[in-house]
C-alpha positions as CSV (number, residue, x, y, z in Angstrom):
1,X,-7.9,106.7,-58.0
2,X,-8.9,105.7,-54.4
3,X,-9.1,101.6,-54.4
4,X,-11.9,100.5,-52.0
5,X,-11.3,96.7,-50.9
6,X,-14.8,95.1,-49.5
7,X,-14.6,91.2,-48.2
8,X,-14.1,88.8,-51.3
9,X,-15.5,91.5,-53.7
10,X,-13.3,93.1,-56.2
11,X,-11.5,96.4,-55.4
12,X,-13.1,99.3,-56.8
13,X,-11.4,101.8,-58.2
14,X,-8.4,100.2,-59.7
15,X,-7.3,97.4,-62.3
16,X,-8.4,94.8,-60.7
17,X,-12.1,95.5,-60.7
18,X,-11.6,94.7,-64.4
19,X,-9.1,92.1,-64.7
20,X,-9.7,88.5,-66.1
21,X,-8.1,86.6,-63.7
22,X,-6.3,83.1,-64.9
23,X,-7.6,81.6,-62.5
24,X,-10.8,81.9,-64.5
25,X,-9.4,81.2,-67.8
26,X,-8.7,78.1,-66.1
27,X,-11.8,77.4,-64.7
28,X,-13.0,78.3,-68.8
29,X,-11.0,75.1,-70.1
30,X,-13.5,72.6,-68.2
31,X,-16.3,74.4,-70.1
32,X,-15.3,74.1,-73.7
33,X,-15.0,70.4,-73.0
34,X,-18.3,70.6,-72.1
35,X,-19.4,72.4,-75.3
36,X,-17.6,70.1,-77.0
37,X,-19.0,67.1,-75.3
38,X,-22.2,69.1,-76.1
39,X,-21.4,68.9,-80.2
40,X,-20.8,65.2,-80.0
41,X,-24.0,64.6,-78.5
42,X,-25.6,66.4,-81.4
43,X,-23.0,64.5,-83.7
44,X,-24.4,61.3,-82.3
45,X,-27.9,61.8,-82.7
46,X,-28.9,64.9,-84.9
47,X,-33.0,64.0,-85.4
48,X,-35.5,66.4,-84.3
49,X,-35.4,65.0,-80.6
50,X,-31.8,64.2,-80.4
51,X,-31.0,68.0,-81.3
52,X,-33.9,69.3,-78.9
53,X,-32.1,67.1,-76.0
54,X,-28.5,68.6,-77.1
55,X,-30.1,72.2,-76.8
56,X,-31.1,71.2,-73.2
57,X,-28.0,70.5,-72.6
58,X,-26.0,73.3,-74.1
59,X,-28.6,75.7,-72.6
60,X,-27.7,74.0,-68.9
61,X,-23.7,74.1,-69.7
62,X,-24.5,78.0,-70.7
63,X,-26.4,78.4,-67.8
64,X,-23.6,77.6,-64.9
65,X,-20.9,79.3,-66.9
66,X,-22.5,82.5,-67.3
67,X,-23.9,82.9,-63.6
68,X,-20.2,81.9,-62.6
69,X,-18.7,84.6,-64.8
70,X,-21.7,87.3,-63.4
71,X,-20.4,85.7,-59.6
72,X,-16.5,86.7,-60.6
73,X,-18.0,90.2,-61.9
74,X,-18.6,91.0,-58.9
75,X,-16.1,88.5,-56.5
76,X,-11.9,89.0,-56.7
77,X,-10.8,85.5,-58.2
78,X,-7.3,86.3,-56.4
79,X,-8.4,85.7,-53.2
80,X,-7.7,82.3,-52.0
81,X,-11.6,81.2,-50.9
82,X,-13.1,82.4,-54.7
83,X,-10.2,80.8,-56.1
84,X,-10.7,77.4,-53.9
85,X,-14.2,78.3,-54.8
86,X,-13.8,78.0,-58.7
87,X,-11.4,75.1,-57.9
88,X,-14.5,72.9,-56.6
89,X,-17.2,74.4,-59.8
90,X,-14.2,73.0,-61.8
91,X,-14.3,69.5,-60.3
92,X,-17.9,69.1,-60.8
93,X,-17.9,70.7,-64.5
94,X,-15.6,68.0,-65.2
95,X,-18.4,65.5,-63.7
96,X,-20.6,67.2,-65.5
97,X,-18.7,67.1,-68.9
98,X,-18.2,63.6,-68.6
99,X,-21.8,62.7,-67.6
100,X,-22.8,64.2,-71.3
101,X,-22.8,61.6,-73.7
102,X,-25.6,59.6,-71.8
103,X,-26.8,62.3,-70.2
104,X,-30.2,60.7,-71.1
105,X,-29.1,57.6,-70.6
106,X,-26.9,55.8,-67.2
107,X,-25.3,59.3,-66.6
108,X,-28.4,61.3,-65.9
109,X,-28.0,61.7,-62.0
110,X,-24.6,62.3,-61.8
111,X,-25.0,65.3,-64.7
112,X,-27.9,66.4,-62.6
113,X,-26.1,66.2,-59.6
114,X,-22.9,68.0,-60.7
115,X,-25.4,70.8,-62.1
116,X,-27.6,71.6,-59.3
117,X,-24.7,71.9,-56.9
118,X,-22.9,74.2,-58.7
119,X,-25.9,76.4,-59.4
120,X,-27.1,76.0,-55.7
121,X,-23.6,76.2,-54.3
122,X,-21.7,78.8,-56.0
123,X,-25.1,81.2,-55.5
124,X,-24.5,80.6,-51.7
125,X,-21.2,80.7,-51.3
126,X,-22.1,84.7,-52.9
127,X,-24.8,85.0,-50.7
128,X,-22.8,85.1,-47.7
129,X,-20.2,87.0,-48.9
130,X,-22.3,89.9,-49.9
131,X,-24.7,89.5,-46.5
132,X,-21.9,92.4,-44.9
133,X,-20.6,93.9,-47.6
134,X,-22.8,94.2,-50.6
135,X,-26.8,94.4,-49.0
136,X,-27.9,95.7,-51.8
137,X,-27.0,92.1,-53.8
138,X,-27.9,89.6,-50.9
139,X,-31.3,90.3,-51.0
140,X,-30.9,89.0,-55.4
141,X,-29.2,86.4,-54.4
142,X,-31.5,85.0,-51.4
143,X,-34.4,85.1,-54.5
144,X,-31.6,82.9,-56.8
145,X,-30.7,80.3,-54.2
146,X,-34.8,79.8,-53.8
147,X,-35.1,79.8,-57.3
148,X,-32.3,77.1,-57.8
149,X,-33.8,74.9,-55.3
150,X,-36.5,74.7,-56.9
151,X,-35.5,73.8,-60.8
152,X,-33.1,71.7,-58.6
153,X,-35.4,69.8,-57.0
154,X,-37.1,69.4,-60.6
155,X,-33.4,68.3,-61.8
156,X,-33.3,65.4,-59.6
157,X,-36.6,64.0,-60.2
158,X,-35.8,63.9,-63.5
159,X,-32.8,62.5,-63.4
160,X,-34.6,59.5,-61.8
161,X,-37.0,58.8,-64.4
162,X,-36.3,57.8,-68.2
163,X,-36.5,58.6,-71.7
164,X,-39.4,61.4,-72.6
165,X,-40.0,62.1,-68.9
166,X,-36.6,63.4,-68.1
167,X,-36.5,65.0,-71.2
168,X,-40.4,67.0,-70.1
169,X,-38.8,67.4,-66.5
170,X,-35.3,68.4,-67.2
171,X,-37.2,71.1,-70.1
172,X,-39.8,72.1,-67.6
173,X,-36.1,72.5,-64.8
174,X,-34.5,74.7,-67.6
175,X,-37.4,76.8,-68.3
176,X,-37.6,77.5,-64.6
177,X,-34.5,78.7,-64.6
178,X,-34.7,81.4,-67.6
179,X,-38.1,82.2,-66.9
180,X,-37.5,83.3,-63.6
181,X,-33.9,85.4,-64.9
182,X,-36.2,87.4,-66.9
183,X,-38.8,87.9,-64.3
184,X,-35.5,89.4,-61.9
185,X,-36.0,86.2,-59.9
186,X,-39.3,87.8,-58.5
187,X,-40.5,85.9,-55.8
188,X,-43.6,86.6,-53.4
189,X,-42.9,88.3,-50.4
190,X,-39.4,89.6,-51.4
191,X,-39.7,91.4,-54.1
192,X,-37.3,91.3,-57.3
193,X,-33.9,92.3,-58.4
194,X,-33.2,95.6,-59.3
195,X,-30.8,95.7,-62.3
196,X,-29.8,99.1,-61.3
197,X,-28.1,97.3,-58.5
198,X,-25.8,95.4,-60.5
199,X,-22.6,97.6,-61.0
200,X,-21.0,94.9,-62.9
201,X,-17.5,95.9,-65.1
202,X,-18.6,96.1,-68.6
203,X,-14.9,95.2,-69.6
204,X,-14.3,92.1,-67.8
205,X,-18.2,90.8,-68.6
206,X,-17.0,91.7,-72.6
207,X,-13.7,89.9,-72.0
208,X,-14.7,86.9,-70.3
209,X,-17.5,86.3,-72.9
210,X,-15.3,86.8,-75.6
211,X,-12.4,84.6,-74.6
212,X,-15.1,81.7,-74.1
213,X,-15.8,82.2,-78.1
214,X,-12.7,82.2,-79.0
215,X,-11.8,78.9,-77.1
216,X,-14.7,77.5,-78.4
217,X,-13.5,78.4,-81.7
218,X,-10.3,77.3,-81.5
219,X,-11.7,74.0,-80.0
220,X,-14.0,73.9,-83.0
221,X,-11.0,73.5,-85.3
222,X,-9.1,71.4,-83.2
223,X,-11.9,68.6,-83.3
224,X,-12.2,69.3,-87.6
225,X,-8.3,68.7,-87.5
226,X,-8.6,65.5,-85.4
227,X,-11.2,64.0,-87.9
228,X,-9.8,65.5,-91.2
229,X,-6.7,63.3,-90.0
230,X,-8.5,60.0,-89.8
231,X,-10.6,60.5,-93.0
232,X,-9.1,59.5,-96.4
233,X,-7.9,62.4,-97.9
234,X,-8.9,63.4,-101.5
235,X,-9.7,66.9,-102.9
236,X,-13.2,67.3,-101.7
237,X,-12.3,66.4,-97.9
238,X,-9.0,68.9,-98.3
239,X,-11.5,71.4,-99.8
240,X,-14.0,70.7,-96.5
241,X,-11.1,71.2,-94.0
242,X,-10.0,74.5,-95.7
243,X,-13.5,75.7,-95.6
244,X,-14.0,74.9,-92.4
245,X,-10.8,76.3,-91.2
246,X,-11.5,79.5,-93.7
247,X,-15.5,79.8,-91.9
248,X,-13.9,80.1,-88.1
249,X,-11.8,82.5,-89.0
250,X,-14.3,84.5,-91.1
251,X,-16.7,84.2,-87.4
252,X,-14.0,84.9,-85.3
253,X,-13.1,88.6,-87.9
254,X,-17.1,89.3,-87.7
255,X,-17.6,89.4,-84.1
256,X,-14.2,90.2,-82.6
257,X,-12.6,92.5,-85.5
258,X,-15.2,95.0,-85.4
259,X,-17.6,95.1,-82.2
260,X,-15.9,93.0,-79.3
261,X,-13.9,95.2,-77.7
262,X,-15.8,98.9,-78.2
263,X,-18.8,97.4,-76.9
264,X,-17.4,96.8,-73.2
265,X,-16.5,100.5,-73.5
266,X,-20.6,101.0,-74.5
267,X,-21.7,99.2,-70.8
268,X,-19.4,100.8,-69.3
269,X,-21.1,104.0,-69.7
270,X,-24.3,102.7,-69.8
271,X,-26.7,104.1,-66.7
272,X,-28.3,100.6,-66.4
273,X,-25.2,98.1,-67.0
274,X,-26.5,95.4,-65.0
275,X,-29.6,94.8,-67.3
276,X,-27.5,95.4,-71.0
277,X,-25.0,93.1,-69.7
278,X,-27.9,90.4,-69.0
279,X,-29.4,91.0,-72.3
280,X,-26.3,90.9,-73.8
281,X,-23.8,89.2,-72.7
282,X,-26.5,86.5,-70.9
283,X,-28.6,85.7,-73.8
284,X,-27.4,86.9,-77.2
285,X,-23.9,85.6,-76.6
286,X,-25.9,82.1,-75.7
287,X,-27.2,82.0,-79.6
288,X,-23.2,82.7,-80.6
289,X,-22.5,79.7,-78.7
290,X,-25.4,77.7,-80.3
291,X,-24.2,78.9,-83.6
292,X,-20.5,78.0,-83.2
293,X,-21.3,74.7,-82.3
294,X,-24.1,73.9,-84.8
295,X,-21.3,74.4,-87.1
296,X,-18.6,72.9,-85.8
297,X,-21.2,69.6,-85.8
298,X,-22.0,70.1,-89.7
299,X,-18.1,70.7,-90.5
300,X,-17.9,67.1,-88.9
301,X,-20.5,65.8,-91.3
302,X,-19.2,67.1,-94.3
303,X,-15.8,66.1,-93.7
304,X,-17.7,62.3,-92.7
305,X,-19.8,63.1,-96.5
306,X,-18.6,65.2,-99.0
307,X,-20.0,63.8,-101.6
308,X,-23.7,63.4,-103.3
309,X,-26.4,65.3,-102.1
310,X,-27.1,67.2,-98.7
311,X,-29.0,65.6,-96.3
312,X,-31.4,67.6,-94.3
313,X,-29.0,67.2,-91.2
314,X,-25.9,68.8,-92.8
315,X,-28.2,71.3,-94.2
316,X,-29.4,72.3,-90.9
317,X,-26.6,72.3,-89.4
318,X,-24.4,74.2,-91.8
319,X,-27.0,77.0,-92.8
320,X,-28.9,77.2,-90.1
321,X,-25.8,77.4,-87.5
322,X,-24.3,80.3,-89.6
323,X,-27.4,82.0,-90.4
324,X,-27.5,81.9,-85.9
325,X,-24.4,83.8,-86.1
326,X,-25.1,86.1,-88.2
327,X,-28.8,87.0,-86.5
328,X,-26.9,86.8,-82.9
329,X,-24.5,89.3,-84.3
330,X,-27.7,91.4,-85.9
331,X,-28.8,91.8,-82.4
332,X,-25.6,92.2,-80.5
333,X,-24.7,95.2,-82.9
334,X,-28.3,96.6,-82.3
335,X,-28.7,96.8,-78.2
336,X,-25.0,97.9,-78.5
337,X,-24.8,100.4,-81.1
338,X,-28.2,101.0,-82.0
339,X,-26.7,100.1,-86.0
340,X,-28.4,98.0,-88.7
341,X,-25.0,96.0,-90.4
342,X,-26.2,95.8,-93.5
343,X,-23.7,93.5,-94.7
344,X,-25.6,90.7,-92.3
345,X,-28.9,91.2,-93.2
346,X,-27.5,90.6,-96.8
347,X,-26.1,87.4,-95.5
348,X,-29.1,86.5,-94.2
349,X,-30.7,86.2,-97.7
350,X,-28.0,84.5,-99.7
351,X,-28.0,81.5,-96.7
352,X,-32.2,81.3,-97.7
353,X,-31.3,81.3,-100.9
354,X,-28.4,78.6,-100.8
355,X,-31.1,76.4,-98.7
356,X,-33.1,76.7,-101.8
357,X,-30.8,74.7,-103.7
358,X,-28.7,73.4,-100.7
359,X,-30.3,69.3,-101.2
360,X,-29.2,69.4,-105.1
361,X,-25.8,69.8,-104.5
362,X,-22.8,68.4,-102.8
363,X,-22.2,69.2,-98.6
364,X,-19.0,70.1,-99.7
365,X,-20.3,72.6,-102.5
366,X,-22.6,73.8,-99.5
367,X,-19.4,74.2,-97.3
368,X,-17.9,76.6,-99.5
369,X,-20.6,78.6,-100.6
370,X,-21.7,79.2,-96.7
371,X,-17.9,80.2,-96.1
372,X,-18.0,82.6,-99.1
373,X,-20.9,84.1,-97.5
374,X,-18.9,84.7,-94.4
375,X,-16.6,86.1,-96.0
376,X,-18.7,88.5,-97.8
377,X,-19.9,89.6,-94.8
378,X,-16.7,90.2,-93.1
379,X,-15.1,92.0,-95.7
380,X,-18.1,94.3,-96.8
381,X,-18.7,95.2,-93.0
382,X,-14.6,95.8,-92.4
383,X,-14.8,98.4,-95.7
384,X,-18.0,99.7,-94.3
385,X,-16.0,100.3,-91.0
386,X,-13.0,101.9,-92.5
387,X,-14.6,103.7,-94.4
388,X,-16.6,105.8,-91.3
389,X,-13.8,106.0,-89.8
390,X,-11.1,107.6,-92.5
């Protein structure tokens, strides 16, 4: 097959135009520490408006990764200026990752700082690389640079003012931002983007998406294995860490055992790629991250509590996070295969009915009931599967 080479952009035509580059598995490491500066924020302050300024944050950290990955779609990582490119998004994700913890606190400017110029930047540094070679995507990107400036502008004023009114501004920044993705960054005068002009590789959108998840997963038991190490250990805090450890797995073998891989090969063929790859891989693969880390936070309070009863936190955290997953998976398996898995929706209802009785019983009882229900799941939708198949 003929291999077509414009500017910075990824050769059509040949392997490259679908390879993960390490380069951006590199640039991936800063990001996890962000998630997992993310989960310790939640850790640190799980009421109401401590988890509603952690979902801010997470839905910011999301934000800049994904439009990165979308910006390597389409941009070869192996050339020297993306990779010097990446390089610089890496050194402010650190700032960014770092600024975290008091995001809401001392740190505020120099989180919003880090995040507005990597949105801003990173969408320019595209926009003139495609003014010559890609028309057809400048004219997008133009509409997301004026976009950015303006949440941006939003982003610094609120980083200059305290408590609840950086919290209103930085929410009212963030829903700027989403908002206008969905509207196809319409603005007056120029139109919006047409999704049919986004020939992204359905493979290395899939791959790059998936890899994330399984860092974060892998990070997710790192952290439980760090705290199960300081805790005193007894047979309800070894039970917790097995559960835990037995519940990542059991996430990793629902998404990645039986959907991951055949669904890059679905947007691949797809007429209108650009738009299932925003749906997807933009916003359902946000609520897997949410999920993994909601869970990752409640494995850290039941390894912290095992005993008595479940406190509304825990419960939250532990149910709710997993019953995420399993909903995020409910509608990844629908855009992609048009299929119902029943074996979720049956999840679904044993997690409301373990919430039922969840605050009578033991977080670690909880655990191991929510990891059975995993489990369940994974193995009735695996016999399902092989089943079809044979």
């Amino acid at each position: 097959m003929e291999t077509q080479r414009l500017g910075l952009f990824r050769p059509k035509g040949s392997h490259a135009e679908h390879k993960v580059a390490f380069s951006e598995l590199f640039f991936d490491l800063v990001f996890v520490y962000a998630i997992t500066q993310s989960a310790h924020l939640l850790i640190a302050h799980f009421t109401p408006y401590g988890v509603f300024q952690g979902m801010l944050v997470i839905l910011a950290v999301w934000w800049v990764w994904v439009f990165t990955t979308w910006v390597t779609n389409w941009l070869d990582p192996e050339t020297v200026p993306v990779r010097l490119m990446l390089f610089v998004l890496m050194l402010l994700g650190m700032g960014l990752s770092i600024a975290i913890p008091d995001a809401f606190g001392k740190h505020g400017l120099l989180f919003a700082l880090c995040y507005v110029t990597m949105q801003i930047g990173r969408t320019v540094f595209i926009c003139v690389c495609s003014r010559k070679h890609r028309p057809e995507l400048h004219q997008g990107f133009i509409r997301m640079t004026l976009w950015f400036a303006v949440s941006g502008t939003i982003w610094i004023i609120g980083a200059l003012q305290e408590d609840a009114l950086r919290t209103l501004l930085w929410s009212l920044a963030i829903a700027v931002e989403y908002v206008s993705a969905s509207l196809s960054f319409a603005v007056p005068g120029l139109g919006r983007s047409d999704s049919k002009e986004w020939d992204i590789s359905g493979a290395h959108m899939a791959e790059r998406c998936g890899l994330l998840l399984i860092i974060a997963l892998g990070e997710s038991l790192l952290v439980t294995g760090n705290t199960f190490s300081g805790t005193h250990w007894d047979s309800a805090t070894i039970t917790a860490f097995v559960s835990a450890f037995v519940t990542t797995v059991a996430m990793w073998w629902v998404y990645f055992s039986l959907s991951a891989e055949r669904a890059s090969d679905v947007i691949a063929r797809s007429n209108n790629s650009g738009h299932l790859g925003r749906v997807v891989y933009t916003y359902i693969h946000l609520l897997l991250i949410i999920a993994i880390v909601l869970v990752a936070v409640a494995d850290e309070f039941v390894l912290a509590h095992p005993h008595g009863h479940t406190s509304t936190g825990t419960m939250v955290a532990m149910i709710g996070g997993t019953a995420l997953y399993l909903l995020a998976n409910i509608l990844f398996k629908r855009l992609i295969f048009k299929s119902h898995p029943t074996s979720h929706y049956i999840g679904l209802g044993m997690l409301v009915a373990l919430a039922a009785i969840a605050p009578l019983i033991s977080p670690v009882t909880v655990s191991v009931v929510t990891t059975l229900v995993l489990l369940l799941v994974a193995i009735k939708e695996t016999v399902s599967v092989m089943r079809k198949s044979a």
